[in-house]
C-alpha positions in Angstrom: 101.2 139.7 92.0 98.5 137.8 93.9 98.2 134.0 94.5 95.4 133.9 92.1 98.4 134.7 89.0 100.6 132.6 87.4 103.8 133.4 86.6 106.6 130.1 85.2 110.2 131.0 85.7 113.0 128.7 83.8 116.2 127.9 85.0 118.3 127.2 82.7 120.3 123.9 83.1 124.0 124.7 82.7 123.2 126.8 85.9 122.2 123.7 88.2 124.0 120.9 86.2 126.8 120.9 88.8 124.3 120.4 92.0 122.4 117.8 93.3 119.2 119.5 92.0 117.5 117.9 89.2 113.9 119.2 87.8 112.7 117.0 90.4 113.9 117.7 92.9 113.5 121.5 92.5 109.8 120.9 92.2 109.9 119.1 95.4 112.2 121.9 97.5 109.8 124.2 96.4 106.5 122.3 97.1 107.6 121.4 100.8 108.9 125.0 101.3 105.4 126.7 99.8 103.5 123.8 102.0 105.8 124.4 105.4 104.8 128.1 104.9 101.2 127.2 104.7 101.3 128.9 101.0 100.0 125.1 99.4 97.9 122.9 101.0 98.8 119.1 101.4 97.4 118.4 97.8 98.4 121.6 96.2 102.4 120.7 97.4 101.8 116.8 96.4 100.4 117.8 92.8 103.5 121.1 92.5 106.2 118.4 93.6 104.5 115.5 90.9 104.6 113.1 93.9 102.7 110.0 95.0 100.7 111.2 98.3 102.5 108.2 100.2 105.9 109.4 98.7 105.7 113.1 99.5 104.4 112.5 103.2 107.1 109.8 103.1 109.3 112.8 102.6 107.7 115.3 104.7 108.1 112.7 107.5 112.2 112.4 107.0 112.0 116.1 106.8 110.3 116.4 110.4 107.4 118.1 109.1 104.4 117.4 110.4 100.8 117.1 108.2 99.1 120.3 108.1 95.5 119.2 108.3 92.4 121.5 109.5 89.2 121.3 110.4 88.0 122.0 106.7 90.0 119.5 105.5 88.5 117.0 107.7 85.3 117.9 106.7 85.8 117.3 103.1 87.5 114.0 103.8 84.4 112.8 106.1 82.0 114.4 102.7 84.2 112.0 100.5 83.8 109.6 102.7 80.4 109.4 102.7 79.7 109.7 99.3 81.8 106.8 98.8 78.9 104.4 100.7 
């Protein structure tokens, strides 16, 4: 499988309805893990875990984890930027 495929996987909820782990909060395990990795960039992990931007750095931040953030993202940020004016 590469990263280009999809693949969905189902867990089904009598297995996790004794833990803590909701949907949610599956989705966001699993976004901060792929991002930690450097699998997901900072917007891929914030759109996988269905969090605001300020939440999931929020949660990064109690976490410890510091933003990931390259010299290509700056770049488009500065392009954005600009195009904003």
């Amino acid at each position: 499988m590469t990263l280009r495929e999809s693949k969905v996987f189902e867990i089904a909820n009598e297995n996790i309805q004794n833990t803590f782990l909701a949907e949610v909060n599956l989705k966001l395990e699993f976004a901060i893990y792929l991002y930690e990795k450097d699998i997901l960039t900072l917007e891929q992990a914030i759109k996988l875990a269905e969090f605001s931007y300020l939440d999931f750095q929020k949660e990064l931040g109690n976490r410890n984890i510091s933003i990931h953030y390259d010299e290509e993202e700056l770049e488009r940020d500065l392009e954005t930027l600009s195009s904003l004016n």
